[in-house]
Every structure is written in structure tokens, then in C-alpha cells.
C-alpha positions in Angstrom: 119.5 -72.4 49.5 119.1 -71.1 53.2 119.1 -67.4 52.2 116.4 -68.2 49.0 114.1 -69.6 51.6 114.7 -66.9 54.1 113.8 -64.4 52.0 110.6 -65.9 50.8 109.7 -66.6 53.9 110.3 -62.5 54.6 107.9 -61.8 51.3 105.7 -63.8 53.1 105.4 -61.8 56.4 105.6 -58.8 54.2 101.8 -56.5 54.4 99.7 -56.7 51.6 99.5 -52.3 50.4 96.2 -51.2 51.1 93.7 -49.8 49.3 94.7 -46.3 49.6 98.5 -46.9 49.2 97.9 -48.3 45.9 95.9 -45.5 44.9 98.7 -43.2 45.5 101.0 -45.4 44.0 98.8 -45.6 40.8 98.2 -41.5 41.4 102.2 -41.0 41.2 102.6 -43.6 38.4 100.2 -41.7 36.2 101.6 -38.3 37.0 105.0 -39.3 36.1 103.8 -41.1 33.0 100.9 -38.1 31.7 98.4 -39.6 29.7 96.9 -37.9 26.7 93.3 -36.5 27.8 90.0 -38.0 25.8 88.9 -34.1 24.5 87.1 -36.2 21.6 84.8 -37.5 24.1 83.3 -34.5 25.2 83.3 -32.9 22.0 81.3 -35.9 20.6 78.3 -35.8 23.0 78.4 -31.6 22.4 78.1 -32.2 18.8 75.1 -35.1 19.1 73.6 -32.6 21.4 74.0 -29.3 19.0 72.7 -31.4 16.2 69.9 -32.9 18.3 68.8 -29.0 19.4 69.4 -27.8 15.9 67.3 -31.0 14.2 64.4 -29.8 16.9 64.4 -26.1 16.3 63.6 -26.9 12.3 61.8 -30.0 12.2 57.9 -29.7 10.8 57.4 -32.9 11.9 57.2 -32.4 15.4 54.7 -30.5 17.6 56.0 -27.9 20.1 55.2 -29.8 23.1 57.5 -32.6 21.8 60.0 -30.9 21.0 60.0 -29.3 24.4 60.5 -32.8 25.9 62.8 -34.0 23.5 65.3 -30.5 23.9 64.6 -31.2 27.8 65.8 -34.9 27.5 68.8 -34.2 25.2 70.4 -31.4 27.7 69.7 -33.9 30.8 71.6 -36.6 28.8 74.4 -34.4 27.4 75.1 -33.0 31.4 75.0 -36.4 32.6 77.3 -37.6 29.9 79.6 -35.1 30.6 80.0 -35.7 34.4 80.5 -39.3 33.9 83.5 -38.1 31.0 84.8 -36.0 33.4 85.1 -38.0 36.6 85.9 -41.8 35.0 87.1 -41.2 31.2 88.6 -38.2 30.7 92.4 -38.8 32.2 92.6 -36.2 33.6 94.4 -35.5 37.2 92.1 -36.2 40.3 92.3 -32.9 41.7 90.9 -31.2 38.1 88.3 -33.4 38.1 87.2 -32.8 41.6 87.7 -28.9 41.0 85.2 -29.2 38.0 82.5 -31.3 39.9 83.0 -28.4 42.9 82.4 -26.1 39.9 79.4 -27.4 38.6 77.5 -27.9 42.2 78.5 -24.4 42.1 76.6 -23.7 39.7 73.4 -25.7 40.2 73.8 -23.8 43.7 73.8 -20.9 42.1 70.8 -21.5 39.9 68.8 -22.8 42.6 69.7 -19.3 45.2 68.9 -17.1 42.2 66.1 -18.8 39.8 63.1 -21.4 40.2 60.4 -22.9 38.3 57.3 -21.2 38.3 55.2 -24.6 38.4 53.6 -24.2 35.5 54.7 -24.9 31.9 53.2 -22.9 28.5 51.2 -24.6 25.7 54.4 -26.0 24.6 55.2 -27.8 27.1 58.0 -25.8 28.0 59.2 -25.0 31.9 58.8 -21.4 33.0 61.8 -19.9 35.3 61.6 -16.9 36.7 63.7 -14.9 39.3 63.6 -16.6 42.7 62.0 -13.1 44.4 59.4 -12.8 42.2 55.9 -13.2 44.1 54.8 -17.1 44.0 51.3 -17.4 42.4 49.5 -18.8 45.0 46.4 -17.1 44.3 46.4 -15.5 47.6 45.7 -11.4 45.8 43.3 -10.8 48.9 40.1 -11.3 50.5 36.7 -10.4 48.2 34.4 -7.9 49.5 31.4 -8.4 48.3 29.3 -5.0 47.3 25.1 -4.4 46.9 24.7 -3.7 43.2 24.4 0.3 42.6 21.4 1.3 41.8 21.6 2.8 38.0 24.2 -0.2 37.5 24.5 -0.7 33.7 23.3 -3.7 32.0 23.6 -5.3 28.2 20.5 -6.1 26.4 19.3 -9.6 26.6 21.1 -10.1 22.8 24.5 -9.3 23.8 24.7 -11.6 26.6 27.4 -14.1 26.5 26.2 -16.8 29.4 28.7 -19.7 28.9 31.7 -20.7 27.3 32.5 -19.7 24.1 29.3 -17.9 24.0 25.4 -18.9 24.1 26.0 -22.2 21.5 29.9 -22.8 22.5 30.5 -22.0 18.8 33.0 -19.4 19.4 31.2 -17.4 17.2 29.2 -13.7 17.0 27.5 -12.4 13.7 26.1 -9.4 14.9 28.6 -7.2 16.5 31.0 -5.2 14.0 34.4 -4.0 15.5 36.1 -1.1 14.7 39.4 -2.4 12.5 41.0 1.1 13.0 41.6 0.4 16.9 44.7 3.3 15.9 42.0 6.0 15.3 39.4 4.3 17.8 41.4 2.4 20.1 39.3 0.2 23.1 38.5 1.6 26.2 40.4 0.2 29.2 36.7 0.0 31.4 38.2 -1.1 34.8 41.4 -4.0 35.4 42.0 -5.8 38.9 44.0 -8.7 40.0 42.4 -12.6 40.3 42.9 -15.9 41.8 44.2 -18.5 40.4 42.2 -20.3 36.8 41.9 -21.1 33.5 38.3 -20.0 33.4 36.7 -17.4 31.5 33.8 -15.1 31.9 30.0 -15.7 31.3 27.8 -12.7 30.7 24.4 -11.9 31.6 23.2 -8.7 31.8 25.1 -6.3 34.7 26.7 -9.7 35.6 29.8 -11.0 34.6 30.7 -15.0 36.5 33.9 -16.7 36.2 35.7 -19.1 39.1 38.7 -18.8 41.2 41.3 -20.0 43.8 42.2 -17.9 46.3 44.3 -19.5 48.7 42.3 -22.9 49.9 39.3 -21.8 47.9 37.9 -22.4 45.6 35.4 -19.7 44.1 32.4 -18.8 42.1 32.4 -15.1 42.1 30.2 -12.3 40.3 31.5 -9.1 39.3 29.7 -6.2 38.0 30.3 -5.8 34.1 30.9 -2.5 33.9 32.7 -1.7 37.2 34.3 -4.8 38.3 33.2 -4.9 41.4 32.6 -8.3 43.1 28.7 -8.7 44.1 29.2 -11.8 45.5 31.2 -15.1 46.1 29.9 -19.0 46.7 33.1 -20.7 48.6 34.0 -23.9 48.1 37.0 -25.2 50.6 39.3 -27.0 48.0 42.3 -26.4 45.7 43.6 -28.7 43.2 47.2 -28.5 42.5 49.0 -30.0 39.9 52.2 -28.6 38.5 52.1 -28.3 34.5 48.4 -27.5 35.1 48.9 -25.1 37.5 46.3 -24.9 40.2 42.7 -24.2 40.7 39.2 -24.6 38.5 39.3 -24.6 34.7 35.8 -24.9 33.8 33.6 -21.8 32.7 29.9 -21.6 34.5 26.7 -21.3 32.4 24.4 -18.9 33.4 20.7 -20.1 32.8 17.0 -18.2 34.2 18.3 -16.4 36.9 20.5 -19.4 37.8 24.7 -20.1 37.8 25.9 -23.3 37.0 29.6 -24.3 38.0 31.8 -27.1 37.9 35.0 -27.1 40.2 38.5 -28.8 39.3 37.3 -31.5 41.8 34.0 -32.1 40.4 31.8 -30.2 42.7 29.0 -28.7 41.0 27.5 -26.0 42.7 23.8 -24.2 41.3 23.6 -20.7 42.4 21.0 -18.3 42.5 23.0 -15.6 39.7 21.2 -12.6 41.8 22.6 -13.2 45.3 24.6 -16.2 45.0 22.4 -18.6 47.1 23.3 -21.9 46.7 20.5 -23.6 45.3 22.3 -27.0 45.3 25.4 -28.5 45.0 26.6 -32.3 43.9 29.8 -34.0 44.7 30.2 -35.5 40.8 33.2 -37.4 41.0 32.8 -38.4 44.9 29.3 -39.5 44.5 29.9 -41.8 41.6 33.1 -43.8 42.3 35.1 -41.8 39.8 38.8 -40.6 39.9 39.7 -37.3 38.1 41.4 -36.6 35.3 45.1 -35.7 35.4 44.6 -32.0 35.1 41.4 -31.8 36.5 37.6 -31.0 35.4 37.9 -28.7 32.7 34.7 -29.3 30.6 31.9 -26.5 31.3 28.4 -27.7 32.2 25.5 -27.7 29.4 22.3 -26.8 29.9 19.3 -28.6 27.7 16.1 -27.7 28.7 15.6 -29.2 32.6 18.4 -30.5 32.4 22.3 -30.0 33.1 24.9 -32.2 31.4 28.4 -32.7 32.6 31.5 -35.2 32.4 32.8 -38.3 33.9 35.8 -39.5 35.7 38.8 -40.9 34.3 37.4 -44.3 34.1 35.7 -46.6 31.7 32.4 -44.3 32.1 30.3 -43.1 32.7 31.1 -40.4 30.2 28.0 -38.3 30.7 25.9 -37.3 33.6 22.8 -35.5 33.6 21.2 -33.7 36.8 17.8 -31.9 37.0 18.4 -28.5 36.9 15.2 -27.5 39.5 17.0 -29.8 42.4 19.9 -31.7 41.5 18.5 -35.3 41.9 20.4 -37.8 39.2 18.7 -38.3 35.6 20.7 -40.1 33.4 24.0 -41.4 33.2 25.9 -43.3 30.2 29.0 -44.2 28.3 31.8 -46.6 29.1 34.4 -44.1 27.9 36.9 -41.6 29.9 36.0 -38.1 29.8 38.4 -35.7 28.0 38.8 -32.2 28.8 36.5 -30.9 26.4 32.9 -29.4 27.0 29.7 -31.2 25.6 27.9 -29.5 22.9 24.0 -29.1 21.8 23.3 -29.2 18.3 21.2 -30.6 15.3 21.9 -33.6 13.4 19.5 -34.9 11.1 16.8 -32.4 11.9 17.0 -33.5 15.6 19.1 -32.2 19.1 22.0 -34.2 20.0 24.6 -34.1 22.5 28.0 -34.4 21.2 30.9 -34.8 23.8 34.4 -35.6 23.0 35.5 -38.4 25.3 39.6 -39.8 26.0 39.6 -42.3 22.9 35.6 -41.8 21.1 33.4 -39.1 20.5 29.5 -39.7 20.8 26.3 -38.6 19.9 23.4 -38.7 22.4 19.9 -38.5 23.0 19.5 -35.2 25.7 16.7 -36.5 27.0 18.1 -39.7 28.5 22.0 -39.8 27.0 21.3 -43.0 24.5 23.9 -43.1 22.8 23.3 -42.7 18.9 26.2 -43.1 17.0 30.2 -43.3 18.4 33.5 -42.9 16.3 36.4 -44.4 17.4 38.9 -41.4 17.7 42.8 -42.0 17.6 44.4 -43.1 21.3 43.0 -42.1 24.4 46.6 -41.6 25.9 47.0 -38.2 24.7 44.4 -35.2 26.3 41.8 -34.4 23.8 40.3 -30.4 24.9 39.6 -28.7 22.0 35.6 -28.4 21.1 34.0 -30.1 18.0 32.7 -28.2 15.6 29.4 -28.9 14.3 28.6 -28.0 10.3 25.7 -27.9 8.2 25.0 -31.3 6.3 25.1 -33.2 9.4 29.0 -32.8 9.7 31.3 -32.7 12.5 34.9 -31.6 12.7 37.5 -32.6 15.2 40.5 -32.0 16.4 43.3 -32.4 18.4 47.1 -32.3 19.5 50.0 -34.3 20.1 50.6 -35.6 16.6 46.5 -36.5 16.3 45.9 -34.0 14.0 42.4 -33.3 12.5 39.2 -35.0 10.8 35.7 -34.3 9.0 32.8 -36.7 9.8 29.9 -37.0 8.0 26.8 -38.5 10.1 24.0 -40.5 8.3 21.1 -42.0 9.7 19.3 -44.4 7.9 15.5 -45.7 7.2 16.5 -48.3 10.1 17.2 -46.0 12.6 20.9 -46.6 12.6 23.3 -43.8 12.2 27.1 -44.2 10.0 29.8 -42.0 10.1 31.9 -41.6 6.8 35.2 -40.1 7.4 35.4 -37.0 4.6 39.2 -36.3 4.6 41.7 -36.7 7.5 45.0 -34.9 7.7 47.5 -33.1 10.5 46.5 -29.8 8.8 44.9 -28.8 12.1 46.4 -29.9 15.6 44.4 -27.5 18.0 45.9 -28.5 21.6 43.2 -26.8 23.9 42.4 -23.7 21.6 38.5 -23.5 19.8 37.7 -23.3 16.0 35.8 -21.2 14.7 34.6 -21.2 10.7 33.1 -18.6 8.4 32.1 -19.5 4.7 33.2 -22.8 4.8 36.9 -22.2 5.7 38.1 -23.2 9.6 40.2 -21.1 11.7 42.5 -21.8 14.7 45.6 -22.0 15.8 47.5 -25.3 15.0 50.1 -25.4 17.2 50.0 -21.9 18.2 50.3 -20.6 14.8 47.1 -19.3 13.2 45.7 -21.6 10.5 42.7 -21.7 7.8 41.6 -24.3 6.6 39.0 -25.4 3.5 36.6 -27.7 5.2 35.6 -29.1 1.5 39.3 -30.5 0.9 40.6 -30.2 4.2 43.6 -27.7 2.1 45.2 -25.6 4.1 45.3 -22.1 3.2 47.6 -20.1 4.7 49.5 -20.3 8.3 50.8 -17.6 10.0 51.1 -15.9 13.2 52.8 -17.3 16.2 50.2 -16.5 18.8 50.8 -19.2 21.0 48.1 -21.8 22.3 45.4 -19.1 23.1 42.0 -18.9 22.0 40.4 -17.6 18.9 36.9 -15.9 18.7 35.0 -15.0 15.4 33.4 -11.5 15.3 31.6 -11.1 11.8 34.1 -10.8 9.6 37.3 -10.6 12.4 39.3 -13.0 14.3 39.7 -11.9 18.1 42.5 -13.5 19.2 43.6 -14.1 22.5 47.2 -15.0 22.3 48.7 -17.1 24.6 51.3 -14.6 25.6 48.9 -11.9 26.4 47.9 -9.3 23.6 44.8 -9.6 21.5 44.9 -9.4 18.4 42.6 -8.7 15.6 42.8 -10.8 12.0 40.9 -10.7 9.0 38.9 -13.9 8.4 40.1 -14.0 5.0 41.3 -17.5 3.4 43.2 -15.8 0.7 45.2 -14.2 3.0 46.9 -13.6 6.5 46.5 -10.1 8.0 46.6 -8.7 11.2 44.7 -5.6 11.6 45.3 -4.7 15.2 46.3 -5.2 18.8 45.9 -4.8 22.1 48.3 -5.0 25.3 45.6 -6.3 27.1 47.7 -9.2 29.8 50.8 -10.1 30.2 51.4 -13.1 30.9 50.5 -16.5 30.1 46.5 -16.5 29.2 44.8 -19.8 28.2 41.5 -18.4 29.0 38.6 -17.8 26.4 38.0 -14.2 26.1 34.0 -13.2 26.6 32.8 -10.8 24.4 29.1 -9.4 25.8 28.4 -6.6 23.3 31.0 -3.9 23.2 32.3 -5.2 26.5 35.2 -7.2 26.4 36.4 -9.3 29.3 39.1 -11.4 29.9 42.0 -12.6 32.2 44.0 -15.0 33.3 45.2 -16.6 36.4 46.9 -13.3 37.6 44.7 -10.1 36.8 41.2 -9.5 34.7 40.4 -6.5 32.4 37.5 -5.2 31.2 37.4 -3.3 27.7 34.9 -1.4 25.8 35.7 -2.0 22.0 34.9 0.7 19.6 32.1 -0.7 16.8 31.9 0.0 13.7 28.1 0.8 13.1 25.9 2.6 15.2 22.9 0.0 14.2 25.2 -2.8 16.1 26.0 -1.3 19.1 24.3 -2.8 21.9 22.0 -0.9 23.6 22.7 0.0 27.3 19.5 0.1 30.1 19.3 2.3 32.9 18.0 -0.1 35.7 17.1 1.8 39.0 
């Protein structure tokens, strides 16, 4: 009895093991006594991954850009699944699993010494990675030098001038120029190439002037080059950059050139009038500052219009205004209206009902207004206003207007009424996902609509909203009509020429022109071709096809 409580009394006094002894104890336990390794685990979460990847590569149903998220989401889940296998569920020895953790910081290491992202992403959505010694693009490519114009410069004819986006009535459209097809037997003329700051802005043409906007370092630019040399004639500084990282950084907008004058609106919201001879600011208005207004998430992008006195631009990302109108002889407020975000798309002039009309796109309604004092005359209520609406409408004949957009919106065909009361209805013709233009414009011919629906080319029958054929992969670039040709600037680079033919796909020619990501409009100013994008800008002279529609070229001395 004396001995049993003597030794309790022993177990007693006895040291609980610590933490780390019974660790090893458990450590030597399970080495003596090897447990079978869960290899099912890990080839379960590769499977659900391959089948994930596979189900997104053929799908139809999803756009690119969702798919990019989605294949971005599924490999971030899969890794993470695996390190948590690895480390707490797979049974195997301590020492393994610490050796493949070391292996895979290893490897991230590795990735991270070698590769980085680039900032930006593609129309898709996807992340671009490129070799960690490659140049950064920080628009830094030098300091501009402005030059006096020559004196026997070369300038277009006033009919060949292209003075804002997508040309003098943003239709995207030019009847009376006629390419060459054969650009084999006649290929274009490479007229002079340079490098640029940073932008997704194109060119506007007027005469021996060519205007488009930069970032060069901490400015932000409006510069003039000479159309048929390239040489900058002058630059209007302003001291700010945007930055934001799918965007990429710098202006988006496209100026308008109007009566001698340069209208431009920065990523910020400055808008700047310039005299388009010398580059005098005339004067300049704070949009976004002076109203209250936050900007979008990827910045201005919409191009001012120009209606008579007046010039027209967008909001804020607020519940409006939508529209503001400036004079165009000194800046002082005329109008503003709308209780609407603004989108990324431009507003348009056009006729409806026999009378002008300003139709913008806005984050969640597109509206018809008054130009003279922005009333609002008729609104449709357009889909969400989560998702970025950019592409243009398109106005038709019969008072009809077609939109579109991405991220699953699709497309739709309005038909605009106004009645003996003054009040104006919109009938919805047909509405389908036939068309889901991201940020590229449409263009139509003969009552068929061309663009790129998700970076592959598309016509469609405006009547029935059919779609007649779809095919090539261009990317999300941007799509001109010339007569009876689609120019196409592809997103990858190249441009491309394709019939404008709804019974059938054919490309007829191309042309290395960039390469690397362009989602700049091309500007076509007679036989001069110029485009860019946020690296380098090249100017071509395209061979035409008649001698009655080439533009005629003036001496001035």
C-alpha cells in the first residue's frame, strides 16, 4: 500500500513533455508506423483545375475578359490548394514537405529575378509578362523639339482632312477614298516612323497638321507633328500623369480640330483650347475639378465635340452631370445636364427626326439632347452601369440607333419616334449578344454592321439583327470603313484589309505596321495613313486605286 502511494506520489512530481518533445515523439511514432500518402488529393484539385481550364478555352458562352479572370482565379485556387495539401494533408515526412515549400519560394524567386508584369493587361483582360530587362514603359522616349514648319511643307486638301476621332462625323467611315487591294503589287509607303509617349489616343488631321496627345514622363501632352515628315511643330504641357495599372497610363481622348483651333481633353479632365498654328493656349478648364466630380476608373477617354459655338464633353463618375457644354470663343460654362455617370464613350452629333441631336452613351442610359442647351429628349435605360460602356453608337437612317457593348451586354437596335405632342418613344427592334464590341467602333455599309465582337470580326444584318459570318481573330482593335474595305487595326499590331462583304469573310491584305499592343483608332487623311500606339507612331502613304480619288497635294510656300 506504501509503495502504491509512493509511486503516485513520484508520477506526480514527474514534468509534464513539452511541446516540442511531444512533437518528436509523435515525429518518431509516425516514422516507425509510415502512413500511406493522400496522392488522391492532389490529383483531385489538378483534375477540377484541367477541366476548369479546358471548360474555359471552349466555352461560347463566355467573353475573353471573363475567362481571363476565371483561368486567373482557378490557377490561384489550385496553387493554394496544393500548399495547404502539402504542408497539413498529405502525410508526408516533415522534412519533404519543408523541402517542397523551399522549392516552390524558389521558384516564385525565380519568377520574380527573371520576369514581371508589364502593368498593363490586353483587351482580354489578360496580364502581360515580359522579361524583367526589358525597358519599362514609362513614356520617358525623350524631350520634343519643337521645329518652324518648312516652307513648301505638304498639306492635304480640305476634303481629306480627318480632324477628330473616327473622322469628321465619328462615323468611322470614308466613301471617297479607294485603296489599292493588291498592296502585293502596290504595297504602302512607310512615309516616316518615330517613337511616342505613352496613350491610347489617335491622330486628328488637318491639313500639314497631324495632333494627337501624350505622356512623357510627368506630362502630359498635346503635340502637333507635321503629316508628312513627322516632325513635332509644337507641344502645349500639361504637368500631370494618370496611372492606373490595367489602363495603363496617360490621356485616352483624341482632340478635335476646329477653325484654326485644337480641342483636347486630358485623362484628368483638363481641357485645353489651342491655337492649331502655334499651339497657344487659348484656354484651358479644369472639368472634373471645377465641378465637384471624381473620375472614372480608367480615366477621361470620351473625345470632345464640337457643335457650332459650342464644345461638348463628359461628366464625372457621379450621378451627373453627364454633359457639359463650354463656349468655344472663351471657355465660360453654357450648359450642363444629366443625372447619369459618364461612360467612356464620345458624344455624337446627328439627325433624328429631321433635327440635330446629341447622343452620348452614359454608365447605365443613353440620351438624346438638345445641342443648344443639353435638354434632354428622350433616355433608354441601358443594361447595368457596373460594366464600362466605350464603344460609339451608331446612328442609322429612319431615326435608328444601334448600341453596343461588352461584358456579356451584348447589342441592341432602337428605333426613336417623336410624336404630335412633342414626346419622343423608343421601340426596341431586336436585341441579341450577336455583337459585344468592348471599346472597338462599328462601322456599317448597305445595311449590314461590322466590328469586332470580342476581337473576332463580325457582320451583322441590321434588319434581323442575323449574324452573318465571324471570323478573324484580330483582337480588340479598331475597325475603319474605306468604300468598299475594312481597315483594320488589330490589336496586336498589323493592319489588315477585309472585304466589306456580308456573304463572305476575306482578308485581302496586310501590313506590319506596330508591334505591340495598339488600341488606338487609326486616322486615315487622304492617302496618308497614321497611327500608333503607346510606344512608336507611323506614318503610311497607301497606294489608291483611281487616280480621280487621290487627294490632291498643295504646295504652300
Amino acid at each position: 500500500m506504501l509503495r502504491s502511494l509512493s509511486s503516485m506520489a513520484l508520477a506526480r512530481r514527474e514534468p509534464r513533455p513539452t511541446f516540442i518533445e511531444r512533437m518528436r515523439t509523435h515525429t518518431m511514432k509516425t516514422e516507425t508506423k509510415p502512413r500511406r500518402v493522400r496522392w488522391w488529393m492532389p490529383a483531385v484539385i489538378l483534375a477540377l483545375a484541367a477541366a476548369s481550364l479546358i471548360y474555359l478555352q471552349f466555352s461560347t458562352d463566355l467573353e475573353s475578359n471573363f475567362k481571363s479572370m476565371q483561368r486567373f482565379m482557378t490557377l490561384a485556387l489550385a496553387t493554394l490548394l496544393l500548399l495547404l495539401w502539402l504542408l497539413f494533408f498529405s502525410r508526408l515526412r516533415w522534412r519533404t514537405r519543408f523541402i517542397g515549400l523551399g522549392l516552390f519560394a524558389l521558384m516564385v524567386a525565380a519568377f520574380t529575378q527573371l520576369a514581371r508584369f508589364d502593368g498593363t493587361v490586353d483587351g482580354s483582360g489578360a496580364f502581360r509578362v515580359v522579361w524583367k530587362w526589358r525597358p519599362k514603359r514609362d513614356g520617358n522616349v525623350g524631350e520634343l523639339k519643337a521645329n518652324p514648319p518648312t516652307t513648301n511643307q505638304l498639306a492635304l486638301a480640305a476634303s481629306a482632312d480627318y480632324p477628330a476621332f473616327l473622322g469628321r462625323d465619328r462615323r468611322g467611315v470614308l466613301e471617297n477614298i479607294s485603296l489599292e487591294h493588291d498592296w502585293a503589287t502596290h504595297p504602302p509607303q512607310e512615309i516616316w516612323r518615330q517613337p511616342i509617349g505613352l496613350s491610347w489616343s489617335a491622330f486628328a488631321v488637318a491639313g500639314a497638321r497631324a495632333v494627337t496627345q501624350e505622356q512623357r514622363g510627368e506630362k502630359e501632352l498635346v503635340v502637333c507633328y507635321e503629316t508628312a515628315a513627322g516632325r513635332c511643330l509644337w507641344a502645349h504641357t500639361n504637368y500631370v500623369r494618370f496611372s492606373e495599372f490595367m489602363g495603363g497610363d496617360g490621356p485616352r481622348a483624341t482632340p478635335t480640330l476646329e477653325n484654326g483651333r485644337v480641342l483636347a481633353l486630358g485623362a484628368t479632365g483638363i481641357l485645353d483650347c489651342l491655337d492649331a498654328a502655334t499651339g497657344r493656349l487659348i484656354w484651358s478648364r479644369d472639368t472634373l475639378k471645377e465641378n465637384g466630380l471624381p473620375n472614372l476608373m480608367w480615366a477621361k477617354s470620351s473625345s470632345p465635340l464640337v457643335f457650332e459655338k459650342l464644345v461638348v464633353v463628359t461628366g464625372g463618375f457621379t450621378n451627373g452631370p453627364a454633359l457639359l457644354a463650354y463656349h468655344l470663343h472663351d471657355g465660360s460654362p453654357a450648359w450642363r445636364v444629366g443625372t447619369d455617370k459618364a461612360s467612356y464613350s464620345s458624344p455624337m452629333l446627328g439627325t433624328i427626326g429631321g433635327k440635330p441631336q446629341i447622343v452620348c452613351v452614359n454608365a447605365g442610359t443613353v440620351t438624346g439632347h438638345e445641342p443648344s442647351d443639353g435638354r434632354i429628349l428622350w433616355e433608354y435605360t441601358w443594361a447595368t452601369d457596373k460594366w464600362a460602356k466605350c464603344a460609339q453608337p451608331v446612328l442609322l437612317e429612319g431615326d435608328r440607333v444601334f448600341l453596343s457593348a461588352g461584358y456579356g451586354i451584348g447589342c441592341v437596335l432602337l428605333q426613336v419616334k417623336g410624336g404630335a405632342d412633342g414626346k419622343v418613344s423608343l421601340t426596341e427592334v431586336w436585341k441579341n449578344r450577336n455583337m459585344k464590341s468592348q471599346f472597338s467602333n462599328l462601322v456599317v455599309r448597305d445595311g449590314f454592321l461590322y466590328g469586332l465582337d470580342d476581337g473576332i470580326l463580325v457582320c451583322l444584318d441590321l434588319a434581323t439583327g442575323e449574324r452573318k459570318w465571324k471570323d478573324g481573330r484580330y483582337g480588340h482593335g479598331q475597325v475603319l470603313r474605306v468604300a468598299d474595305l475594312l481597315l483594320v487595326q488589330t490589336e496586336p499590331g498589323p493592319i489588315v484589309l477585309v472585304e466589306a462583304n456580308p456573304s463572305h469573310y476575306r482578308e485581302i491584305a496586310r501590313l506590319d505596321a506596330l508591334k505591340a499592343k495598339t488600341w488606338n483608332a487609326p486616322a486615315l487623311a487622304g492617302e496618308f495613313l497614321l497611327t500608333r500606339n503607346d510606344q512608336e507612331a507611323v506614318c503610311y502613304r497607301l497606294p489608291l486605286r483611281s487616280s480621280h480619288a487621290k487627294v490632291a497635294l498643295q504646295s504652300h510656300r
